[in-house]
SETIFI-236118 format. One record per residue (C-alpha): residue in three letters; x, y, z. Coordinates in pm, whole numbers, plus 50000, padded with zeros to 5 digits. Layout:
AlaXYZ;...
This chain:
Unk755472694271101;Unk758012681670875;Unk759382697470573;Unk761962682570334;Unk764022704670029;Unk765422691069766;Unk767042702069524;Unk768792681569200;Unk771862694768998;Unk773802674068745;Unk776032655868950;Unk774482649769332;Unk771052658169517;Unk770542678169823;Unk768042674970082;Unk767232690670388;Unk764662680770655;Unk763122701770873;Unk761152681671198;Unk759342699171508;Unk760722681471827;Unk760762689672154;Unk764532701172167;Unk765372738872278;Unk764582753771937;Unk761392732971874;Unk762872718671536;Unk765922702371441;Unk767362699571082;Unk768932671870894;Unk770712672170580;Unk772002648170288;Unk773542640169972;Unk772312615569747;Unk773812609569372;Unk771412620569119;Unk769952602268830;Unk769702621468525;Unk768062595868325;Unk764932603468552;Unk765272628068880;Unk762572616969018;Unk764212583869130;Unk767142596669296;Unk764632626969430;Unk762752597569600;Unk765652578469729;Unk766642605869870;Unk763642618470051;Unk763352580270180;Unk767182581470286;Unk767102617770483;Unk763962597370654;Unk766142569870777;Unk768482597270882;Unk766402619071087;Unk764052588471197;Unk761022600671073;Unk758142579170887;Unk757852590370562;Unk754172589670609;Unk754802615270844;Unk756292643870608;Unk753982671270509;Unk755952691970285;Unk758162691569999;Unk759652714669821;Unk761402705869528;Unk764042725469331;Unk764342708168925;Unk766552711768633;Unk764002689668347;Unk762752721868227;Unk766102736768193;Unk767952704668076;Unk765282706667769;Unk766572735567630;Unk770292726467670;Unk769272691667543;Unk767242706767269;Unk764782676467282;Unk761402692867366;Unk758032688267198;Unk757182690166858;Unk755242718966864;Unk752272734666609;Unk751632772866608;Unk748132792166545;Unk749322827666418;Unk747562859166304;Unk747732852665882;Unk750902872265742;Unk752742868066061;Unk753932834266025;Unk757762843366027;Unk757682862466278;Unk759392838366528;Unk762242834066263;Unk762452871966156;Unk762732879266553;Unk764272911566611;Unk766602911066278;Unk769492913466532;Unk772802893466513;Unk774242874566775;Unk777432888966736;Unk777142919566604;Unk781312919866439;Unk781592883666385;Unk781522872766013;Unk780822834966149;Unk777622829866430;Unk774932808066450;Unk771532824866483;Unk770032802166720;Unk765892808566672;Unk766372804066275;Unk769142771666335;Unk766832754466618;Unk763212768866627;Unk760572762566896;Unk758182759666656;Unk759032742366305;Unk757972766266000;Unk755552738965883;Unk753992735466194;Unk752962775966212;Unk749642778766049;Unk748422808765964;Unk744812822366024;Unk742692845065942;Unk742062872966215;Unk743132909266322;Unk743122929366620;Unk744452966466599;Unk745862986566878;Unk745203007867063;Unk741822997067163;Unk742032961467055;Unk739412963966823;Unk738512938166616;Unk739202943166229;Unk738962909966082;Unk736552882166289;Unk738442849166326;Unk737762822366101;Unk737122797166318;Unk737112773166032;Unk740022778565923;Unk741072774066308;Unk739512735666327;Unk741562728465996;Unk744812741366079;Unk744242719766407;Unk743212687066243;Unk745672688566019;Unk748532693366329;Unk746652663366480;Unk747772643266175;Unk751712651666181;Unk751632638266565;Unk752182674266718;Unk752522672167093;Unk751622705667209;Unk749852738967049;Unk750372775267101;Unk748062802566987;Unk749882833166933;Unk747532861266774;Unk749042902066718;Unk748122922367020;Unk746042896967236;Unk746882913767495;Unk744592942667427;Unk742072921167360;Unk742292881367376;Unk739042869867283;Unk740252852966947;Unk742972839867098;Unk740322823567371;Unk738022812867057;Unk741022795766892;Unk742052773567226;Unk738662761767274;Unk738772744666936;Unk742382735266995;Unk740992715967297;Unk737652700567163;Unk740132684966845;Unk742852679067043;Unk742002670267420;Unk745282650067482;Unk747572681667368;Unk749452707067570;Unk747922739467474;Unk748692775567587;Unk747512811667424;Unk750192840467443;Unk747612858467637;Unk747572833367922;Unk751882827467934;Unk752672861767861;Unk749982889967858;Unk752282918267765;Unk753432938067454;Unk756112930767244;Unk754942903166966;Unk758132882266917;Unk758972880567302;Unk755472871067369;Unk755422843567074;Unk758932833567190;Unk757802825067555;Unk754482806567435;Unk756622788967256;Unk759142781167492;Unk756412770267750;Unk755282744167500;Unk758632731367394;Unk759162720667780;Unk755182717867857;Unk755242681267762;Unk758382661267948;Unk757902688068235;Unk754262681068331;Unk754962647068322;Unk758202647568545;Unk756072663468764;Unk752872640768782;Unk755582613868795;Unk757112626469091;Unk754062632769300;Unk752642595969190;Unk756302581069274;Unk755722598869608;Unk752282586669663;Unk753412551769610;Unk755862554369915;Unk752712562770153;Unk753582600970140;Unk750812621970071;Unk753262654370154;Unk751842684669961;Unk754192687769671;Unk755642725569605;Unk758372731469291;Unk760692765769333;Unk760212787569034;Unk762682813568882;Unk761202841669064;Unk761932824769387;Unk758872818469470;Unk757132781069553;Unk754392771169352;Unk751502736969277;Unk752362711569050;Unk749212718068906;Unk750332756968811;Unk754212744368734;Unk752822719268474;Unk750692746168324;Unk753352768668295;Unk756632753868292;Unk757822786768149;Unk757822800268520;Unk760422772368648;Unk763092775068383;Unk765482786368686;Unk764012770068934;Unk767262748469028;Unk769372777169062;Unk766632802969216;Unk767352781369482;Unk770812788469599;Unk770312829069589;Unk767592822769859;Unk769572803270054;Unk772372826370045;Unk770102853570162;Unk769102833370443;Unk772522825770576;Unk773892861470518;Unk770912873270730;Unk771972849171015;Unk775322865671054;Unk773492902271003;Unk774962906370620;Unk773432924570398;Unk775602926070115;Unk775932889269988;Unk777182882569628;Unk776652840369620;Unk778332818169397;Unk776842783069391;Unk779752754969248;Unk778022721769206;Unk779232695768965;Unk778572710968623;Unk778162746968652;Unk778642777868913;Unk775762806368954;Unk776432838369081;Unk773942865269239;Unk773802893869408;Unk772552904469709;Unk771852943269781;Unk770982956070125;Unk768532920370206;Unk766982922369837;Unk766832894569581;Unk767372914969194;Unk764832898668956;Unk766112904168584;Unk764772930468337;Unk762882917068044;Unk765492922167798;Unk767932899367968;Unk765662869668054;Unk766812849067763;Unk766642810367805;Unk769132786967542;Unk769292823767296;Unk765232828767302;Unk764172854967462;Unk761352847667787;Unk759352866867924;Unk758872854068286;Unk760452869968588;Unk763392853568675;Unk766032856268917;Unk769062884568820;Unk771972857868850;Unk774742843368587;Unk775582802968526;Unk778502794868370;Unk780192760568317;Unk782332758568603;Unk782472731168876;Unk783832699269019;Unk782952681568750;Unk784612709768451;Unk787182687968258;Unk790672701868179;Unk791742695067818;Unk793782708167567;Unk792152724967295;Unk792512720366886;Unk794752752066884;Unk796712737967162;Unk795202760167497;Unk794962746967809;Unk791212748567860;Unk788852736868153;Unk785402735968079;Unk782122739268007;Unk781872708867911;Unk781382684168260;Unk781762647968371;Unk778512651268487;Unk777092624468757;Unk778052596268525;Unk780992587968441;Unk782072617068668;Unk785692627768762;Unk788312604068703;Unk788772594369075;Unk784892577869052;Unk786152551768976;Unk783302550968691;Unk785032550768375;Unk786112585568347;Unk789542590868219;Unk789662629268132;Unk791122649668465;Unk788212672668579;Unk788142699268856;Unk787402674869138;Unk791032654669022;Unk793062688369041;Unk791672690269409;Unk792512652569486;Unk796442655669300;Unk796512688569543;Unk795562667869825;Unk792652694669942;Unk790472662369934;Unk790902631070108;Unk789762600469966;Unk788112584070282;Unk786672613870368;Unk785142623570063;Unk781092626470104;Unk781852622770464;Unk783022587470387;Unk779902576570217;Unk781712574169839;Unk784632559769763;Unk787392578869549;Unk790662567669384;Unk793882593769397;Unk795512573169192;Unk792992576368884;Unk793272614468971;Unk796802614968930;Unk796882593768601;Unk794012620568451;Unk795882653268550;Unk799622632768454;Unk798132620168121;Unk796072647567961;Unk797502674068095;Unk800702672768239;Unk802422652967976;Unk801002673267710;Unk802012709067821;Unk805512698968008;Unk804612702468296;Unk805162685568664;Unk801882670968806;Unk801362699869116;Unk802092728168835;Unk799182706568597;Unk796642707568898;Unk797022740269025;Unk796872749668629;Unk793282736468650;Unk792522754168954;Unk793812783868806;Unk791842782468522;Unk788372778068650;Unk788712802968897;Unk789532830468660;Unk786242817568462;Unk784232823268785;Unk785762853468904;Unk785342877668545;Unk781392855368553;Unk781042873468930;Unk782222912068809;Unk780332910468492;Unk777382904468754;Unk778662929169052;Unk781032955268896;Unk779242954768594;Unk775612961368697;Unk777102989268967;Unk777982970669273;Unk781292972869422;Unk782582936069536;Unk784622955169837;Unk781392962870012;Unk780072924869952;Unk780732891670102;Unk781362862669874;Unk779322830870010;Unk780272801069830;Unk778372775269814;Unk777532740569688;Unk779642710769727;Unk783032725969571;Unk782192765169662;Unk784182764669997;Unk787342750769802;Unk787692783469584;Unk786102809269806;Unk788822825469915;Unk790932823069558;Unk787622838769453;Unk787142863469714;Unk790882879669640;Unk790682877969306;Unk787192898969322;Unk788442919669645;Unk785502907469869;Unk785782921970189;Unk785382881470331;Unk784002850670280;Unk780952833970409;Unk780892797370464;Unk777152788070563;Unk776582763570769;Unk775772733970502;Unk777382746370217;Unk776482713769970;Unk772672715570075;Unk772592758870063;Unk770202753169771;Unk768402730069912;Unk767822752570231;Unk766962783570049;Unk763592760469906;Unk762682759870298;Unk763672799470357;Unk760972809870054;Unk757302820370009;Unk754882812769776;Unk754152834869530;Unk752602839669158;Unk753072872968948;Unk750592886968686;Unk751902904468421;Unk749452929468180;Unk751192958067923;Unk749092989567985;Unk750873014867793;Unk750743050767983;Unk752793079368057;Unk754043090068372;Unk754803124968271;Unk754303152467996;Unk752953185267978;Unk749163174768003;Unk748013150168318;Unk747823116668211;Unk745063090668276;Unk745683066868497;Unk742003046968521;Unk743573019068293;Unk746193015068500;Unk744293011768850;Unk741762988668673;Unk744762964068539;Unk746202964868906;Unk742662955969047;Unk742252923168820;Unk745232916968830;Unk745772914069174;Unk742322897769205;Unk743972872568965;Unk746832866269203;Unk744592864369529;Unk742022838669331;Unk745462814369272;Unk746662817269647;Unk743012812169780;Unk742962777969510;Unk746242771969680;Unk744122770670056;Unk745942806070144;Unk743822820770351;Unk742692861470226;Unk744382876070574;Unk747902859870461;Unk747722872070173;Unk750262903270025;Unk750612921669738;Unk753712935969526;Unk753192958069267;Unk755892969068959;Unk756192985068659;Unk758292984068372;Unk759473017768289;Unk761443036768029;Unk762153072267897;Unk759823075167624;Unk761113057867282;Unk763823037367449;Unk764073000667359;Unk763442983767661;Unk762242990468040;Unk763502983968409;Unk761652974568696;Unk760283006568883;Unk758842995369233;Unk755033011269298;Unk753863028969580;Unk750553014269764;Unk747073030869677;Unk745763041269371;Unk748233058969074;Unk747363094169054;Unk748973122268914;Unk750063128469244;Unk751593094369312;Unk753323098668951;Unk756133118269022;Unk757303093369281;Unk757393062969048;Unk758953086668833;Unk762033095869079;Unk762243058769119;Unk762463054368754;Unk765423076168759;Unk767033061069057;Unk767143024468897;Unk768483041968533;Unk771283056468690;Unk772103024768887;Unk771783001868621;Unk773253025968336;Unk775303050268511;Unk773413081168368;Unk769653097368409;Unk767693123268258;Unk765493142768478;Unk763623162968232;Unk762413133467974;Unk759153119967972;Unk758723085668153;Unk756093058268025;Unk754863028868212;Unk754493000467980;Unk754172965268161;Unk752132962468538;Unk753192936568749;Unk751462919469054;Unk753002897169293;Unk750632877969531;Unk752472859569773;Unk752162848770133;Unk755422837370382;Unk755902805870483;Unk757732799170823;Unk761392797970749;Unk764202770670814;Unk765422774271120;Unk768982766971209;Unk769992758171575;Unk772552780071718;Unk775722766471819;Unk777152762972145;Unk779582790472290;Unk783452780372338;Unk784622777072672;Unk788662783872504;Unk790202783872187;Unk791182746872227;Unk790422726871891;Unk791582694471990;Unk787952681872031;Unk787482694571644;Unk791552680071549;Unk791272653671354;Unk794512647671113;Unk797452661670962;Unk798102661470597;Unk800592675670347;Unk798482704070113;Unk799222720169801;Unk798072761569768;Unk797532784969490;Unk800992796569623;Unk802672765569516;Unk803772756769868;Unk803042723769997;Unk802442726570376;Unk801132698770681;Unk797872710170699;Unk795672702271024;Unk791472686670915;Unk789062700171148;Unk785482682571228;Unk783022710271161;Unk780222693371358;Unk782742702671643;Unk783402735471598;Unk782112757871881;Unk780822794171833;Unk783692820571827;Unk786282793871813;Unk789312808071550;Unk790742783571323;Unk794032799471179;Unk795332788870798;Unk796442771470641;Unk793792743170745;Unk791052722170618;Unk787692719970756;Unk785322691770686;Unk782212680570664;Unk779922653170485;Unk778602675770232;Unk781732697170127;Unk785192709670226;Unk786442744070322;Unk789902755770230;Unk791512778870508;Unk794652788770303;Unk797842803670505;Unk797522839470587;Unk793742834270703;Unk791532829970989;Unk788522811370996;Unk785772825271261;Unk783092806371351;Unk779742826971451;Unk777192810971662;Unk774912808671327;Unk777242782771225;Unk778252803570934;Unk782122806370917;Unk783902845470869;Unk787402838270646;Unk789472869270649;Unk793182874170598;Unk794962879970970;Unk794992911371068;
């Protein structure tokens, strides 16, 4: 079988390939770097499937899997050029997606934007109010829909050229049958829209949140579905009839077909990526503890990794561009921090670097594309921790000289300084960005950084890992094997999995027993929803699992966690263990607990999922000695956060042995990124091809 990954970010694509042979593993794996094209992905996702072909000699007839990490959805919302969108609404409620929560951004600034009022999903005029109401608790109906009203409303969006509609009724999701009635008509009038009901995108309680993510998964519904149809039809033009799979935000793969239904779901999907991958490559060197930090071109994401387990993010923090959405995501950070950050000097007159990016075009200075503003890559180049002929292992050509006249011009000049001081300044800079971005997600949510290891990743992660490492007080740092592709890898080291999401509004605790027959029956349909999408998917019932959550709080707090739930049905007796749980996550999350307060369950999650087999690495050889001639390849004068400028030996990973020891300061390279062994260091290599840097003992 072969399986390719690949995975786009702003400035290059990664691929890996995966091919059974008859070698001592049974597979071997090839990986790339291809230049993306952010006019349309799907061209440079294509090129590079075709060129990782060539590479590993395989027809591309011949490939039966890919899975594909995208940032369209995400680049939307950034981009703020999604669909014009048209809104069904119970009658009365049509501000509700402006009033949202009547919070400020900032709650002590006198000067903020408020972001849902400023740059809506859905335009005021296009939110048409109808006549309907559904009352809680039972979800019984108080006024019938007027369906009537329902067909004007939609003819009347038909005329003003709306793209997509959302139906969005008060508490649909105790009982969705007018939101059901509405869509139907939504579809007979307007059969060439994208159309989703609140009850289908987000089946849970909380009417702005749920409104917000409808909305949210029509803004992107459009330009998304299409990228993706595009993509599989660019495919199938090549001859490859590989079964398509995108990542989503929960880390799981899903179809095209479900992606372009709900885009919503693969929001994070480029970064969700790198997290898995990190886990993968921690668990080859038997580490737990992981917190990654992916550096591409434009930005740097940071997760953590606890004991083996990926964190998914509590509903009140999955907000996507300031709107709030309600789809499990990944717990991880992204900042704008990477290669590509520019350096500038600010209207007050700070030395600033980043967020805003060269991007893949024109790039860093040292392109050679028509950049002239010095960006992180150039501070790297002046510093000489990257050598122009070896840059991309050779394959793209860079000029030091443009570097130089960046960093000397807009920087150096400016602030009085000499040209080392203006590079490292840059350095400097965006490493303190990334390091308070990694406590805010470590320290911050409990974990202590001395009991992780920092894995840096991405094509400029192994240049700051150990700057990053120190300035956290990460016990080491873990350079995986392809550090530029790590994203790419973790789309071959997932599962597949969809999760089902219901509010069913119960408490755990009190001083009568509670009832807990809503709450079995939700888990029944909805795990028979997630075991109907994996069987549509050709998952066979035997290889198919089950995860079950709940969303917890103390009773009357604002928001819940996620509370893990034991197997079987809830019972009073199973209670007081989802309970203890409950407490457990509290205290981790918010330091504190109370044992005697009554807990409710308020949102049921189900994840069906079923493994895939993972990427396989090949081991590497054992070392006969510590001799690195073999690896040796040059000498070069380097420039360290220290100041010092030292002749620094390059080393050819691809001829690095297990347990060879590569003392600092030295330079390690490879065709998709560069790892900086400052003095004081050692670099270990382990016979997963990750590499240990620790300082000497």
């Amino acid at each position: 079988m072969v399986k390719i990954g690949v995975d786009v970010g702003g400035t290059f694509t990664d691929l890996v390939l995966e091919k059974a042979d008859a070698g001592p593993d049974g597979r071997t794996v090839f990986v790339h770097k291809v230049p993306s094209t952010p006019a349309d992905q799907s061209i440079g996702v294509v090129d590079g499937i075709l060129a990782i072909c060539r590479l590993a000699g395989v027809d591309p007839k011949a490939v039966e899997l890919v899975v594909h990490g995208t940032t369209v959805a995400t680049n939307i919302t950034i981009e703020q050029n999604g669909a014009e969108v048209g809104m069904l609404t119970t009658k009365g409620f049509r501000d509700l997606l402006h009033i949202a929560r009547h919070k400020r951004p900032h709650n002590f600034s006198l000067h903020f934007d408020v972001p849902w009022q400023t740059s809506p999903l859905v335009k005021r005029r296009n939110r048409m109010p109808i006549t309907e109401r559904i009352l809680p608790p039972d979800g019984r109906v108080e006024t019938p829909i007027d369906l009537d009203e329902v067909r004007a409303a939609v003819r009347e969006m038909k005329g003003r050229g709306v793209e997509a509609v959302i139906v969005c009724f008060l508490f649909s999701f105790l009982n969705d049958a007018h939101e059901k009635a509405a869509l139907a008509i939504v579809k007979e009038e307007m059969p060439e829209a994208f159309v989703s009901a609140s009850s289908d995108v987000a089946n849970v309680i909380r009417e702005f949140e749920r409104f917000s993510t409808t909305a949210m998964n029509a803004y992107v519904g459009p330009r998304t579905a299409r990228y993706l149809g595009n993509l599989e039809s660019r495919l199938k033009s090549h001859g490859m009839n590989a079964e398509l799979r995108i990542m989503q935000s929960n880390g799981g793969i899903g179809t095209v077909a479900t992606c372009s239904e709900r885009p919503v779901t693969i929001l994070m999907s480029g970064p969700a990526g790198g997290v898995i991958g990190g886990r993968w490559a921690g668990a080859m060197s038997g580490v737990e503890n992981v917190i990654t930090i992916d550096i591409g071109g434009t930005s740097a994401d940071i997760g953590v990794i606890a004991d083996g387990a990926i964190r998914i993010m509590n509903p009140r923090d999955t907000v996507v561009a300031h709107h709030p959405v309600l789809a499990p995501m990944l717990d991880l950070d992204t900042i704008g921090a990477g290669g590509g950050s520019i350096a500038f000097q600010d209207a007050g007159g700070a030395f600033r670097v980043g967020p805003r990016s060269a991007g893949a075009f024109p790039g860093p200075a040292c392109y050679g594309k028509g950049g002239t503003e010095p960006a992180v890559t150039d501070a790297h180049v002046v510093l000489g921790r990257l050598d122009p002929e070896r840059f991309l292992g050779g394959d793209m050509v860079i000029d030091p000289a443009l570097s130089e006249k960046a960093v000397r011009e807009k920087i150096a000049e400016p602030f009085g300084m000499s040209l080392i001081e203006a590079a490292l300044g840059i350095v400097t800079i965006v490493n303190s960005n990334m390091a308070l971005a990694i406590r805010s997600n470590s320290v911050a949510r409990g974990f202590d950084p001395r009991r992780f290891s920092l894995m840096p990743f991405g094509g400029a992660g192994p240049l700051h890992g150990v700057a990053l490492a120190e300035a956290v007080s990460a016990k080491e740092v873990i350079v995986p094997p392809a550090p530029g592709i790590t994203a790419a890898m973790g789309l071959l080291a997932t599962r597949m999995a969809y999760e089902f999401t219901r509010s069913t509004p119960t408490l755990l605790n009190g001083p009568e027993p509670a009832d807990f027959t809503a709450v079995n029956a939700t888990l029944a349909d909805l795990s028979a929803l997630a075991a109907e999408r994996l069987t549509a998917d050709g998952i066979g019932p035997d290889e198919h699992q089950f995860e079950r959550v709940a969303e917890c709080r103390y009773q009357g707090q604002g928001f819940e966690l996620r509370t893990p739930l034991p197997d079987g049905p809830i019972s009073n007796a199973t209670a007081g263990d989802i309970v203890a749980a409950f407490h457990a996550v509290h205290e981790r999350d918010y330091g504190y607990r109370f044992d005697d307060a009554v807990v409710e369950m308020v949102t049921l999650r189900v994840i069906g999922f079923a493994e895939v087999p993972p990427l396989v690495w090949p081991e590497l050889t054992e070392a006969s000695s510590q001799n690195l001639s073999p690896a040796f390849l040059y000498e070069r004068p380097t420039t360290f956060d220290d100041g010092k400028t030292v002749p620094t030996p390059r080393y050819d990973r691809d001829k690095l042995l297990a347990g060879h020891v590569v003392p600092g300061p030295a330079i390690i390279l490879q065709h998709n990124s560069t790892t900086l062994v400052p003095p004081g260091f050692t670099a270990r290599v382990h016979r997963s091809g990750n590499i240990h840097i620790a300082r000497e003992a």
